[in-house]
Structure formats: structure tokens, C-alpha cells
N, C-alpha and C positions, 0 to 999 in steps of 0.2 A: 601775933603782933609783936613788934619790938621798940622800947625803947631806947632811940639812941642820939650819942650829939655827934649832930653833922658840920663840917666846917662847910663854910660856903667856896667854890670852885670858881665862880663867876655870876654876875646878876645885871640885867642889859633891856635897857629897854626896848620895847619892839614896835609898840605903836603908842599913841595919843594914852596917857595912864595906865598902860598893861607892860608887864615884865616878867623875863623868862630868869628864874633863879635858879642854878645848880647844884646841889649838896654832893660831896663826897659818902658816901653808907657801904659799909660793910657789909649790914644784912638788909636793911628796908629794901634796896632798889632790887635785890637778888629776890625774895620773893613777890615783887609787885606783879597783880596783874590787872589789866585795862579795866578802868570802871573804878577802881580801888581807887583811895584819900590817903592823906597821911591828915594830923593835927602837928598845927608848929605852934610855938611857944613865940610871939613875936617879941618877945619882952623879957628880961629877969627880973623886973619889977614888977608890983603889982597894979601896973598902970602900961597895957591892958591885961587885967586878968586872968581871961582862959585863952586858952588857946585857938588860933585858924584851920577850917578844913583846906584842903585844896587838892585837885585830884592829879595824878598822875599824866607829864606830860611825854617822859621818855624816863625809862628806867633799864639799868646794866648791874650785872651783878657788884661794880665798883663805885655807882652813883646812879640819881634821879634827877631830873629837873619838874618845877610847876613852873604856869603860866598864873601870874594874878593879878587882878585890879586894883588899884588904889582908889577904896574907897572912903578909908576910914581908920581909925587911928593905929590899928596892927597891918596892914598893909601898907601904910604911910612907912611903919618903923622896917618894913620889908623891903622896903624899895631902897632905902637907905644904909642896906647892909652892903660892905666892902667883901674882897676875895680875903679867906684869912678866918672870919668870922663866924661864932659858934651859936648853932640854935639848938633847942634840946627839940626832938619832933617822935611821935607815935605811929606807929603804923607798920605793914600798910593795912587798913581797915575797912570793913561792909565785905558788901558782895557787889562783883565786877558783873561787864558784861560777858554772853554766854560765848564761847569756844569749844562745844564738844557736844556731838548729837543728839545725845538723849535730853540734855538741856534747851537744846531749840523745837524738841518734838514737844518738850512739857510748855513751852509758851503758845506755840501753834493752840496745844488742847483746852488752854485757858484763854484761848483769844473763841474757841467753839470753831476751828477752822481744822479741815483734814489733818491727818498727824503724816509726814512725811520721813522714810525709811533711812534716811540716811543722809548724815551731815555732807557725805561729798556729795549729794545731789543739786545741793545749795551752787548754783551758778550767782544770783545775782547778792551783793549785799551792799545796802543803801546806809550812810552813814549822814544823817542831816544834825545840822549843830550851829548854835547863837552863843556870841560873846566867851563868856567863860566857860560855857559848857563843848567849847573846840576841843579841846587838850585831854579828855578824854577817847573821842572817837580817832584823831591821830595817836596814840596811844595803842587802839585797836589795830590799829591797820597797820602800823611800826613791827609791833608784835606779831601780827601771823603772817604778814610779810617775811619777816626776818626767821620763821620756822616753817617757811613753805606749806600753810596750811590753806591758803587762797592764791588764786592770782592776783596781778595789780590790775588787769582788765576785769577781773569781776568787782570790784572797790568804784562804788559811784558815793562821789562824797558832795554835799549840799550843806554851803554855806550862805549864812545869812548875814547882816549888817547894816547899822544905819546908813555909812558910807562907804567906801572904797578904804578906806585909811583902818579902818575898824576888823576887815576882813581876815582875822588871824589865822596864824598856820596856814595861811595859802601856799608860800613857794616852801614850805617841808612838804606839802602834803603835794607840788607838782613834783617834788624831787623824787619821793615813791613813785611818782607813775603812773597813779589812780586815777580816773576818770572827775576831772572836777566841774561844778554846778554849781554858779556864785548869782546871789542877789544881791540889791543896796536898797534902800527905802527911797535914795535920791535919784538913784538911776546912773553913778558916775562909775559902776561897774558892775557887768554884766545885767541880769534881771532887771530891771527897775521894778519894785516889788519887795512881798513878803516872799521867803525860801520855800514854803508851801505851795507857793504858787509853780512852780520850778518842779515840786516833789510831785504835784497833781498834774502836770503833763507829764513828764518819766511815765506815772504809772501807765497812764493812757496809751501813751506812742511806743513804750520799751519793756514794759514785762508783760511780757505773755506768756508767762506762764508762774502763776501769784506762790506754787506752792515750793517753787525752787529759789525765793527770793528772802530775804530777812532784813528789817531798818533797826538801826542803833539810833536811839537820839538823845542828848540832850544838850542844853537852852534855858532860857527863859518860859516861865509855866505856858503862858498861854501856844508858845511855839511847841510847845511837847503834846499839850491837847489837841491841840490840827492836828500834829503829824501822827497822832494817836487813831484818830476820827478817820482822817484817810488809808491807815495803814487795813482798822477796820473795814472798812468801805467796800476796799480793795481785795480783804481778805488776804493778808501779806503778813508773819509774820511780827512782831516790833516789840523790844524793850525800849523802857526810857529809863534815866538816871534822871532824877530828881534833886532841885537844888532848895535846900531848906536849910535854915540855921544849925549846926550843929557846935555844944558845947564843950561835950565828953568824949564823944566820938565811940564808945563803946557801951551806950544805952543805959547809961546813969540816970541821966538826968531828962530823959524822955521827952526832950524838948523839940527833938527833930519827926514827932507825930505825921503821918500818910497817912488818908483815908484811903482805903483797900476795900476789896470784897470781903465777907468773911469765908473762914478754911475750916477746917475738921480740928478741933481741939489738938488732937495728937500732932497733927502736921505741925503745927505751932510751936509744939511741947518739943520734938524734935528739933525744929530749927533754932532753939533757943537753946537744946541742951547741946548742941552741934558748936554753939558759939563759946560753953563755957560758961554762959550768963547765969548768975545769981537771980536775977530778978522776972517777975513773971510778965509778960506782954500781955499789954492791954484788954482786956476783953472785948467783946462786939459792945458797941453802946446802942444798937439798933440790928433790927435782921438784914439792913444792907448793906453797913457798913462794918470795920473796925478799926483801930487805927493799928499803924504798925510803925515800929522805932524804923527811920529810917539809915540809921548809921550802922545799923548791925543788918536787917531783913533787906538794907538797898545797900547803897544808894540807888540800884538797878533795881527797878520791878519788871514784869511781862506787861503792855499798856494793858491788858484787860483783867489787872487785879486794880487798876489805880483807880479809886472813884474821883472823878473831874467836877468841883463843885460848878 
């Protein structure tokens, strides 16, 4: 990770409270990879405090941009920044989603699903995502598009939305080429519907064959739990990225807690001394579950480490 200050490039809004901000980076955006956050500093004052996650919406080895909402008082002060303008930001930070074989055969065998020999076997890969949780799976598909690691006919992208106005990253992600899959809650584009509903005919009508396909998702919790249950169902691969408060971004302040299955002591020990970290992850507080920092162990889990209250 790196800290660094980035001037702002440009900052633009795109729909009803959501804005696409730029940073100039020397080193953040050169190692981002999809799935990853930064933490910005929205403030030099102590008013607000700590810092914002926000994950990767396009990153060049000379600059990033994120996508974010105004909800509240460090995204208010975000939306309000000019071209010019310096924010001090971390990153890039967690663990992304997966790009490389032996890390899609280790989610298949934590889902209990066949383990499949080889990342090019992968024909289909399904990318479903709500509100802010967009800007990471165009992120994915920006990325191995642009290193020839999929085609743009294997990229089925499902998005969701209360209305048509809401539906982000729609025309970057027709400009890829990807197969796109849109609902609205109102019906004034595409699906009338939740995006689940859209994911659960695909699987039905279009993969036959569940063990060359893999889904990225995330969203809003309850759209990650569907698309979690059906990926199950289906026998299909799926991580999800998880949207949880985070304060420190690097597992200080153990605020960003997942309920997880529990692992093998060592596994843990491993992925914690793999991070650098000082401090010890949580223990199991039960034989079902245990909680995991999610800013260091995710923001990506495999859906079948994630216990779904």
C-alpha cells in the first residue's frame, strides 16, 4: 500500500447523487487491482475525521478514478472538490477479485463444487452488481479486457436499479462490448424486477455447463445473498465483495467484522502474516462461525466462506 496526495484531474457527476472523481497517482493506480479500495481523507480538518473506502473504478499506471454517493458529510465534501485539488488517500488495499486459476479452483472447493483444471476453460463469466457496488466489476472487465485475459462475448454483466436513471456504468460497460442484463424496480428499463430475477433465467436458458462459468458480485447485502443462494443452487462458481464500514482500512480498528466459516488456525496465521499485520484475527466465537476483518481478508470472500445472517 501507498500513501500518497493525489491532485484531482476532474470530478463529474453522472447520475441523481453519484460522481465519477479522478486522481492523478504515481503509484496507487499502477498497482490497483479490481476488487481493491483506496481510503481518502475527505477533509484536512477534523470534521470529518477518518477517512472514506471507495473501490476502484478505472485505474492507469498515471491515475484512478472512483465512483461515489453522496451520502453524508465526507462525500458531500467530495463532490465539492475542483480540478486542482489535493487529497491525501491510502491504498490500494484488501484483496480483489480472483484473475488467475488456481484461485478460481480454490473458491469452486469452498463452494463443495467439482474443482475445474484450468482458468482457460472458463467460457462464461457473469458479473451482477447494485448501486455502488458497479465500479468494481467494470473495473474487472476494463482490466482483463485490456490484457487479453477473456473475451468481451464471454462478459455477461447484470445490473440492477431502482430506476433507469440509477443504472451506472451502463454505456462504459456497452462501450467494452460485454453482454449486458439490466433491471429497474419500476420497470422504465429493461427487467421490471430485482437483477436476480434476470441472473435466475441466464442460469436456466444459457449455462450448460455450471463448471466453465464463474459470478463476481457486488451490491447491496441482501442482493449478494440471492446471488450467493443461486450461484449455490446452480453449482456455479461466485465471490462476492462485501460492503461494510471500514475506518482504517488496514485492520486496526476491526470495525469492518464478516461472519465467515471457520479455517485451520494456520491458514489465518498465514494470511495475516502475508499482510504485514501486527495484530491477531479474531478467533471463532462459535464452531460455525468466525469473524474476519474485512479490509484486509476481503473486501472479496468466496460466497461459501460468507455466513448470511
Amino acid at each position: 500500500m501507498f500513501r500518497e496526495t493525489c491532485r484531482v484531474l476532474e470530478n463529474k457527476k453522472i447520475a441523481p447523487g453519484h460522481f465519477v472523481i479522478k486522481f492523478a497517482s504515481k503509484k496507487i493506480g499502477k498497482k490497483a487491482q479490481p476488487g481493491e479500495f483506496v481510503q481518502i481523507l475527505c477533509s484536512d480538518s477534523y470534521e470529518p475525521l477518518l477517512p472514506r473506502p471507495f473501490s476502484f473504478l478505472t485505474a492507469t499506471p498515471s491515475n484512478f478514478s472512483i465512483l461515489y454517493h453522496t451520502v453524508g458529510r465526507g462525500t458531500t465534501l467530495l463532490s465539492q472538490a475542483k480540478k486542482g485539488d489535493v487529497f491525501h488517500i491510502l491504498g490500494p488495499l484488501g484483496r480483489g477479485f480472483t484473475v488467475v486459476s488456481s484461485q478460481i479452483s480454490a473458491i469452486r472447493k469452498k463452494q463443495k463444487i467439482p474443482l475445474i483444471p484450468d482458468y482457460r476453460l472458463l467460457t462464461t463469466f457473469i458479473l451482477v452488481g447494485g448501486g455502488v457496488g458497479i465500479p468494481p466489476l467494470f473495473h474487472w472487465a476494463e482490466y482483463t479486457l485490456k490484457r487479453r485475459l477473456v473475451s468481451k462475448q464471454s462478459i455477461h454483466v447484470f445490473l440492477g436499479a431502482r430506476d433507469k436513471s440509477l443504472l451506472l456504468c451502463e454505456d462504459s460497460f456497452k462501450k467494452l462490448g460485454v453482454q449486458l442484463h439490466l433491471a429497474t424496480d419500476n420497470g422504465s428499463k429493461g427487467h421490471k424486477g430485482v437483477v436476480t430475477d434476470l441472473l435466475k433465467q441466464f442460469f436456466l436458458s444459457s449455462v450448460s455447463c455450471p463448471l466453465s462459468s464463474v459470478v463476481y458480485t457486488c451490491g447491496p447485502t441482501p442482493m449478494l445473498k440471492a446471488v450467493s443462494a443461486l450461484a449455490k443452487k446452480y453449482e456455479i462458481a461466485c465471490e462476492v465483495s462485501v460492503e461494510v464500514p471500514m475506518a482504517c482500512g488496514f485492520g486496526a480498528c476491526l470495525g469492518c467484522a464478516v461472519k465467515v466459516r471457520p479455517q485451520k488456525t494456520e491458514n489465518r496465521k498465514q494470511k495475516t502474516e502475508s499482510k504485514n499485520l501486527s495484530f491477531a484475527i479474531c478467533p471463532p466465537s462459535s464452531e460455525q462461525y468466525r469473524f474476519a476483518v474485512a479490509c484486509c481478508e476481503g473486501p472479496v470472500f468466496p460466497a461459501g466462506d460468507i455466513v448470511w445472517d
